[in-house]
KOLMI-296474 format. One line per 5 residues: their letters; for each residue x, y, z of N, C-alpha, C. Coordinates in steps of 0.1 Angstrom, whole numbers, plus 5000, padded with zeros to 4 digits. Example, Ala and Ser with C-alpha at 12.3 -4.5 7.8 and 13.67 -1.06 7.14 Angstrom:
<vovexs>
AS	5132 4943 5078 5123 4955 5078 5132 4967 5078 | 5128 4978 5071 5137 4989 5071 5129 5000 5079 .
</vovexs>
This chain:
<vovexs>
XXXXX	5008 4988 5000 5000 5000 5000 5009 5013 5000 | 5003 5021 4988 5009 5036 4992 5008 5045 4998 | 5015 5054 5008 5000 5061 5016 5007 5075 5004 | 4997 5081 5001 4999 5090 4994 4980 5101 4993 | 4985 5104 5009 4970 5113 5006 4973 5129 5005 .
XXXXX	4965 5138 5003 4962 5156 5002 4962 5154 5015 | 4976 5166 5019 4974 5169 5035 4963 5176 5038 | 4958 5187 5027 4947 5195 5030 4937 5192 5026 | 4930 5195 5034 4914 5190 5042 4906 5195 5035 | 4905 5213 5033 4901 5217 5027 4905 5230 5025 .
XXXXX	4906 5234 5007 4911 5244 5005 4899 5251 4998 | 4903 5263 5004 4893 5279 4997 4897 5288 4995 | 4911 5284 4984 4921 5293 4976 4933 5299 4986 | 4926 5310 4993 4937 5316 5005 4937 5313 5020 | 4923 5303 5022 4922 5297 5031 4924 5284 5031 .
XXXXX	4935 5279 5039 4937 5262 5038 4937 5255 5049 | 4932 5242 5047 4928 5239 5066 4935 5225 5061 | 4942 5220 5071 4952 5210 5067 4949 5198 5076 | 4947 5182 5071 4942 5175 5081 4955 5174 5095 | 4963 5173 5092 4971 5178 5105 4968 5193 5115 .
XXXXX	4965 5200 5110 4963 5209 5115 4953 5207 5127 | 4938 5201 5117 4927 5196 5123 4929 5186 5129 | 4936 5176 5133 4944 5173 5145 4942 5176 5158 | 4950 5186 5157 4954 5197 5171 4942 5200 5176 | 4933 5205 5168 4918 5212 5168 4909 5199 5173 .
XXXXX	4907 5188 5171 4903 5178 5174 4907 5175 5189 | 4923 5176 5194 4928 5170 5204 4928 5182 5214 | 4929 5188 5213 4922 5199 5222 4907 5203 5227 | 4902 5201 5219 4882 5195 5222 4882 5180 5225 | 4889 5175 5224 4887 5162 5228 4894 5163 5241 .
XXXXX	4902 5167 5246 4907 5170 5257 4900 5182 5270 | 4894 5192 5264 4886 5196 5270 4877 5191 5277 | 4870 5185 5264 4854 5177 5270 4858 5170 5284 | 4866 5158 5280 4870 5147 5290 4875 5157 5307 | 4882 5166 5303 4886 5173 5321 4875 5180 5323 .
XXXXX	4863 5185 5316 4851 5194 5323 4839 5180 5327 | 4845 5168 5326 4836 5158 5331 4842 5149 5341 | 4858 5149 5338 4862 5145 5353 4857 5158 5366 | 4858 5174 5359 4856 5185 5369 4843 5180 5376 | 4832 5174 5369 4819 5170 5375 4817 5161 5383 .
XXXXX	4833 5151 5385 4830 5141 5391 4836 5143 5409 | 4847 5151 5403 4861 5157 5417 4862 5170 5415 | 4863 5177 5429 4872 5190 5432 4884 5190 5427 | 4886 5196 5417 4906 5200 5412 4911 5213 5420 | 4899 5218 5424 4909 5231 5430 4907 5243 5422 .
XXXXX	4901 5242 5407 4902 5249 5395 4884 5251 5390 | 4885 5263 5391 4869 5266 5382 4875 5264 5365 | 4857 5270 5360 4856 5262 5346 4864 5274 5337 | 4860 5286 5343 4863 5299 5340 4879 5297 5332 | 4888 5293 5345 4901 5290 5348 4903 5282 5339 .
XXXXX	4895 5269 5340 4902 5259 5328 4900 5264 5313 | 4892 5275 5310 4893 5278 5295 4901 5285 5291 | 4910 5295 5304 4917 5302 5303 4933 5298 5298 | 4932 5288 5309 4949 5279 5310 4946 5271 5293 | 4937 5265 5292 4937 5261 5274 4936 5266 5262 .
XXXXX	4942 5285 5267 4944 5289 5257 4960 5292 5257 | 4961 5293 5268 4979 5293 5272 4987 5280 5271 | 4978 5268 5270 4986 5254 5267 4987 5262 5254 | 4977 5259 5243 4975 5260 5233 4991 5271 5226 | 4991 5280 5231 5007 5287 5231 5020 5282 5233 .
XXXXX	5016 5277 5243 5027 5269 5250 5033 5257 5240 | 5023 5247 5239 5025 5237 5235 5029 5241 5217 | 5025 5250 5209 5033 5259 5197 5045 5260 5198 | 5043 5273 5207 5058 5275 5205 5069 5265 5216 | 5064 5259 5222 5072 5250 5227 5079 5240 5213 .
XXXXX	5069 5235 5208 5068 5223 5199 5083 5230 5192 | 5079 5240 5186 5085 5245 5175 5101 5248 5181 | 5103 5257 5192 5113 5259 5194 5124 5245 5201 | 5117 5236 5203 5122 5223 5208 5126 5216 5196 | 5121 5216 5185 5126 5214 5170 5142 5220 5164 .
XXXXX	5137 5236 5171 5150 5239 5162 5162 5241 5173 | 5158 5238 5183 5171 5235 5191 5175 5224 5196 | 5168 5213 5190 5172 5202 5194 5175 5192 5184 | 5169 5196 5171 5172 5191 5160 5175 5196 5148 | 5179 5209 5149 5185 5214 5134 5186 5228 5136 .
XXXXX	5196 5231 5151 5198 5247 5151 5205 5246 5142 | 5218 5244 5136 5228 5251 5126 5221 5256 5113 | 5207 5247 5113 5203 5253 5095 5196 5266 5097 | 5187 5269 5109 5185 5277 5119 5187 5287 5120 | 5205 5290 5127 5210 5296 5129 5214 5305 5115 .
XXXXX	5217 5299 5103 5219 5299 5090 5209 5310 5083 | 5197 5309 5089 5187 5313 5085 5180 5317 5094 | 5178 5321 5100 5167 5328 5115 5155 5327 5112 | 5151 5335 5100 5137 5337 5093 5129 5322 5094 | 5138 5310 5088 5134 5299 5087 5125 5293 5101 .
XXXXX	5123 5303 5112 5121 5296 5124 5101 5300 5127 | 5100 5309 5113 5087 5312 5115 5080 5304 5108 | 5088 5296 5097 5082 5290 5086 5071 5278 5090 | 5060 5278 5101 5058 5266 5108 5051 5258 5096 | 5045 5263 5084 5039 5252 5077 5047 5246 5070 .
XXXXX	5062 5250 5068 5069 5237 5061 5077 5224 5077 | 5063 5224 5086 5067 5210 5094 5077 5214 5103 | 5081 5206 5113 5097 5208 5121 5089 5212 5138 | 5078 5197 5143 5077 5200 5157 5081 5190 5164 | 5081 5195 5176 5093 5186 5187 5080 5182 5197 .
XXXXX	5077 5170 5200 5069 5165 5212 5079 5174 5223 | 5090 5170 5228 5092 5171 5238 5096 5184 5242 | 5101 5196 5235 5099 5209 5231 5085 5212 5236 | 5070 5208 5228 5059 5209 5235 5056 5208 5249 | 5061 5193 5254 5057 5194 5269 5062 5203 5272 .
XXXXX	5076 5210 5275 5082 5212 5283 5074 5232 5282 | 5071 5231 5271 5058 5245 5270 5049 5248 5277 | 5043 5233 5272 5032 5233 5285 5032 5232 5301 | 5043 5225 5302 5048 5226 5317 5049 5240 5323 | 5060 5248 5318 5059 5256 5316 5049 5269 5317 .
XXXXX	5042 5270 5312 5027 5275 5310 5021 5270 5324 | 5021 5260 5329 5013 5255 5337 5017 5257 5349 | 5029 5257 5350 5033 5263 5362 5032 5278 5366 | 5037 5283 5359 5034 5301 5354 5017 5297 5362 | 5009 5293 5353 4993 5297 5354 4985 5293 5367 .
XXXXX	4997 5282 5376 4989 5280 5385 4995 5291 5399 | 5007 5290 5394 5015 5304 5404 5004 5315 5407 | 5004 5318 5393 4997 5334 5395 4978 5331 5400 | 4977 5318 5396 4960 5319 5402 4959 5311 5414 | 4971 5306 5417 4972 5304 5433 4963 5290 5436 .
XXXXX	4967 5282 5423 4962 5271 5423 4973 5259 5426 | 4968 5248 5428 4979 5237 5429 4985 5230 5414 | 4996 5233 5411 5001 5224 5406 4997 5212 5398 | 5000 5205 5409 4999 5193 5405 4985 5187 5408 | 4978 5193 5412 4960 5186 5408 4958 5195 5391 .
XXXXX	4960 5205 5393 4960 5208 5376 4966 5199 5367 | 4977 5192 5368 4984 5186 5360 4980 5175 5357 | 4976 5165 5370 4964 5156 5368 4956 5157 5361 | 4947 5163 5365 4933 5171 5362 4937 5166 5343 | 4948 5175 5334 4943 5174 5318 4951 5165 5318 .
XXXXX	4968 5161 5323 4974 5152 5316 4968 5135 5311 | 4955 5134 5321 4947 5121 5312 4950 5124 5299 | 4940 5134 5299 4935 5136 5281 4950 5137 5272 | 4963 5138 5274 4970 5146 5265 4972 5132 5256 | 4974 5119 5259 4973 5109 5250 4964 5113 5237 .
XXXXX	4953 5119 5240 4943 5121 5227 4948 5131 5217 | 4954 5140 5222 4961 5150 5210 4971 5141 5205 | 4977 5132 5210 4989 5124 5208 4988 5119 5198 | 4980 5108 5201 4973 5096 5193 4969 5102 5177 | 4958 5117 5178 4957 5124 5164 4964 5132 5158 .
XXXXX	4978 5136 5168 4987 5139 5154 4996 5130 5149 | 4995 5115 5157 4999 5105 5146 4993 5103 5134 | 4983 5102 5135 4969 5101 5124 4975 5108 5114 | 4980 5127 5122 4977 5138 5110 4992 5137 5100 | 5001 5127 5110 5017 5122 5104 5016 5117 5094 .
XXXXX	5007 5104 5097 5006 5095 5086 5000 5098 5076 | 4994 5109 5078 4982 5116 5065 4992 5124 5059 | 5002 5130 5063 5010 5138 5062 5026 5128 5053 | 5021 5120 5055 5035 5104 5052 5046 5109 5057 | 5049 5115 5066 5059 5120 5073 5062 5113 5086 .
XXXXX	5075 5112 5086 5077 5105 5102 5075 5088 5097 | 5079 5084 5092 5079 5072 5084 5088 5061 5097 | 5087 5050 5090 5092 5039 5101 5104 5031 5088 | 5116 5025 5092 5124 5018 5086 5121 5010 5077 | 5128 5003 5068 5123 4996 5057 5120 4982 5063 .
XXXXX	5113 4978 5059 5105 4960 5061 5101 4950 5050 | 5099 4941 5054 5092 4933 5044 5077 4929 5052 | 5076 4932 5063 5064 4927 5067 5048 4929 5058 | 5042 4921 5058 5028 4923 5053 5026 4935 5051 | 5023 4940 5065 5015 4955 5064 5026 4968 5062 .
XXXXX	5035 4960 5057 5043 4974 5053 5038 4986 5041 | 5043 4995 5041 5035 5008 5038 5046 5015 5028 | 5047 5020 5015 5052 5032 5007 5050 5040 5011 | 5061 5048 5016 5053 5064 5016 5063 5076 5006 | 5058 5083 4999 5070 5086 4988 5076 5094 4996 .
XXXXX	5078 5101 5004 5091 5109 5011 5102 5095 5013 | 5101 5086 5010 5108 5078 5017 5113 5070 5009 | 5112 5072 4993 5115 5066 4982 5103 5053 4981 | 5105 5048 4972 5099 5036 4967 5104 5022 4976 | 5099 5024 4989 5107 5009 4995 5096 5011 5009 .
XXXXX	5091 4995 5008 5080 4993 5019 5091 4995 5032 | 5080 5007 5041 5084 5007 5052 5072 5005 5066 | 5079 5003 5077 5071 5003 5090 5060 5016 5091 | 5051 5011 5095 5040 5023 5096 5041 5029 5110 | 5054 5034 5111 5057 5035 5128 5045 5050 5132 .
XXXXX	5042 5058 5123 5032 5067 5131 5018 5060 5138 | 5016 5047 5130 5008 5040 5136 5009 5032 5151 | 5018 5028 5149 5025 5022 5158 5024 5033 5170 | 5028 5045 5168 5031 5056 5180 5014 5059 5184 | 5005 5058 5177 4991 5066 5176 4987 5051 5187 .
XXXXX	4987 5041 5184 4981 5032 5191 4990 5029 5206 | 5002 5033 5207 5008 5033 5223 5007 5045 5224 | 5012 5058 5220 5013 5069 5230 5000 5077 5233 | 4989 5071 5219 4973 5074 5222 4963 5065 5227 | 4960 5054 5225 4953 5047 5225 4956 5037 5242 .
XXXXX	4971 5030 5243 4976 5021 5253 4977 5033 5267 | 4982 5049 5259 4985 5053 5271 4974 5056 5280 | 4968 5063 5271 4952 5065 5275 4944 5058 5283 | 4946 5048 5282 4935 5038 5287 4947 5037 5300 | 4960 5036 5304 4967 5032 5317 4962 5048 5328 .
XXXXX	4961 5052 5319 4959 5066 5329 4945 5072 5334 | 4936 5069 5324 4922 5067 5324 4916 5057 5335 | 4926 5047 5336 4921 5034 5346 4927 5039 5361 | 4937 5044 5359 4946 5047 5371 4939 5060 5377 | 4936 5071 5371 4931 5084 5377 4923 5082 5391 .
XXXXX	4916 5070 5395 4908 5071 5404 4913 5065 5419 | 4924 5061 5412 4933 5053 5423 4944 5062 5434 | 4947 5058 5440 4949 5060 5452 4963 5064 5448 | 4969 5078 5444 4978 5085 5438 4986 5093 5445 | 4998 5098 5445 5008 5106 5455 4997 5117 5440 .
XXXXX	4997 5129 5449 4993 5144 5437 5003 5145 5431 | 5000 5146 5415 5010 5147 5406 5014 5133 5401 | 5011 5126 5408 5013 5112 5403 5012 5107 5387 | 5002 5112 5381 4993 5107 5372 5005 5112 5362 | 5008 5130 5364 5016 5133 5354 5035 5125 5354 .
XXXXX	5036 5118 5365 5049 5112 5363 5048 5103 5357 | 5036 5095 5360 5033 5082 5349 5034 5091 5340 | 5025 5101 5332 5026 5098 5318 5040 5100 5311 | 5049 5107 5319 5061 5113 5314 5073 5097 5317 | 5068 5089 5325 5076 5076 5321 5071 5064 5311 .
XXXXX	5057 5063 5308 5051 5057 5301 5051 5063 5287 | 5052 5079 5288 5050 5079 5269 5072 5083 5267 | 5076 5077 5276 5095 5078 5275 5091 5061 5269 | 5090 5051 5280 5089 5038 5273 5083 5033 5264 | 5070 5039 5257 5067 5037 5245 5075 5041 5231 .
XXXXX	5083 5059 5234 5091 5065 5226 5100 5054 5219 | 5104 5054 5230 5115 5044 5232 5117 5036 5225 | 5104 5028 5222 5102 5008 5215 5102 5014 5206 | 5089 5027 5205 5087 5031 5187 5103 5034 5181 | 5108 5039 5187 5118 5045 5177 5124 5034 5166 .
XXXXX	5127 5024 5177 5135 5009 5168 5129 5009 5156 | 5117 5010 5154 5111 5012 5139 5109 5024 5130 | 5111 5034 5137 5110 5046 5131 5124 5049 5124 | 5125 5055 5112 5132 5059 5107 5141 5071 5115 | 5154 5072 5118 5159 5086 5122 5159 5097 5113 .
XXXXX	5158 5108 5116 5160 5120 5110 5177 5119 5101 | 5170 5122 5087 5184 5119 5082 5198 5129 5084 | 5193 5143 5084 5202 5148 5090 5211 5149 5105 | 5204 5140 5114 5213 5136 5126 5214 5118 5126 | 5208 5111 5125 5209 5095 5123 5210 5092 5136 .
XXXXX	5218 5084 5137 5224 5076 5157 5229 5091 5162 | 5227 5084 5173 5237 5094 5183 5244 5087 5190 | 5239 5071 5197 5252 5065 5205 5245 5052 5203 | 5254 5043 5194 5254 5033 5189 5242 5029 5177 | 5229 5023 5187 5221 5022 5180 5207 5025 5181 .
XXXXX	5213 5039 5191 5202 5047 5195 5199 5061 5187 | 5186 5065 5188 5188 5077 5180 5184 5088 5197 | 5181 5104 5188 5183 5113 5198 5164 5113 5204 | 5157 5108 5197 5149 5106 5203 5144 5097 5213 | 5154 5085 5210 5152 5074 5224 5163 5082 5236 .
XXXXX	5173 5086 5232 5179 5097 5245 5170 5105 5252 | 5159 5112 5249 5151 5119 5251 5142 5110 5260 | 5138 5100 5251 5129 5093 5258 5137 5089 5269 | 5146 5083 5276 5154 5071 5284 5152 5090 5297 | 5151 5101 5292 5157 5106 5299 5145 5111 5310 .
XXXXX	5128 5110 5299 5116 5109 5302 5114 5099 5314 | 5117 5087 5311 5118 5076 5320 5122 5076 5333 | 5135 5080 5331 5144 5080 5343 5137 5097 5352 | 5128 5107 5344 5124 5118 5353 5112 5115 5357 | 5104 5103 5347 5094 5099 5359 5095 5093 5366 .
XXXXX	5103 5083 5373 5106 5073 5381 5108 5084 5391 | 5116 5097 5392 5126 5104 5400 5112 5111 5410 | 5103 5118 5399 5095 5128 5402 5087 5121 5410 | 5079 5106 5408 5069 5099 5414 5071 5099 5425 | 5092 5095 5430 5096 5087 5443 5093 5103 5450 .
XXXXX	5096 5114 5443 5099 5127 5451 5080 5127 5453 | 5072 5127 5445 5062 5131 5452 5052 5121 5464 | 5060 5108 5461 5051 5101 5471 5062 5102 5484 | 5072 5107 5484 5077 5113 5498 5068 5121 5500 | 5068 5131 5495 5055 5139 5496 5040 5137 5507 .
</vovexs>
């Protein structure tokens, strides 16, 4: 199979809505809904007011996080070469882990100043963030970007950025663990008997361990490849995810 689809969704000449795009737009309503219905079930500490507010400052956050986590972690020198090149967001180039560290960010900022807790906010959406996950795999694979190594397996996949050679459909692969498998561990766990903050250390060692496996199939970025043997810079990232949730859990169940 080739995947060879129109990234855009729908075009109206100078207006273009791109199925990746709609993505983000999806996983953000999809993430809303789900925390204004846990809000109905438990006290977070946070009115509804508050929660529309902070999801407009993720929504920033997690942008320019994404973006600037891209170009400093994987291609300052072309970057630096070019400055302008850092506005260019529709020619692609975002960083998951750039993003968290936005929204973290953002989140801490937002509960400082409203004199909220932390870590019941973090709780509170990090369920849902699997769902934005899971749909900009979707919007990858729609996108045939982010491709997985070459194979012979059955369900191997063309994708023409990648030449003419069946490869792993690793954005699938990522959509069904970092959306679907994570979802449901954190979804089942939320009600359980948790140090505060808990939930968000799971997700920060669970979507490290997932990264992790995906990568072995994912293709590396050609312009950086390995980094230390026969790892690439995203399983470093990940291993590093892992080892901060393990750290943050023990620190909050001292707690």
């Amino acid at each position: 199979m080739t995947v060879d689809f129109n990234p855009i969704m729908i075009d109206l000449g100078l207006i273009k809505v791109s199925w990746y795009g709609m993505m983000y737009v999806l996983g953000f309503i999809g993430s809303y809904l789900l925390v204004r219905y846990q809000m109905k079930k438990k006290d977070f500490g946070i009115t509804r007011i508050e929660v529309e507010n902070l999801y407009f400052y993720l929504i920033i956050g997690l942008m320019v996080g994404a973006r600037l986590g891209y170009v400093l972690f994987y291609d300052l020198k072309m970057y630096l070469a070019d400055p302008l090149q850092i506005f260019a967001v529709w020619r692609g180039g975002m960083s998951f882990h750039g993003g968290l560290i936005g929204v973290l960010v953002v989140g801490v900022l937002f509960s400082w100043k409203n004199r909220r807790s932390f870590w019941k906010v973090a709780d509170l959406i990090i369920v849902t963030a699997p769902i934005g996950l899971g749909l900009g795999r979707i919007g990858n694979f729609i996108n045939g970007e982010l491709y997985g190594r070459a194979t012979d397996l059955p369900w191997a996949m063309i994708f023409p950025r990648g030449g003419n050679v069946p490869r792993h459909p690793s954005q699938l692969y990522e959509c069904a663990l970092e959306g679907g498998v994570l979802f449901a561990i954190l979804w089942l766990l939320k009600d359980r008997k948790l140090p505060t903050g808990g939930l968000l250390a799971l997700f920060i060692f669970f979507y490290g361990c997932f990264r992790f496996f995906v990568e072995f199939f994912r293709e590396p970025d050609a312009h950086i490849g390995f980094i230390i043997g026969p790892f690439t810079l995203g399983q470093v990232f990940s291993f590093i995810m892992m080892a901060g949730g393990v750290i943050l859990y023990s620190f909050l169940k001292k707690r």
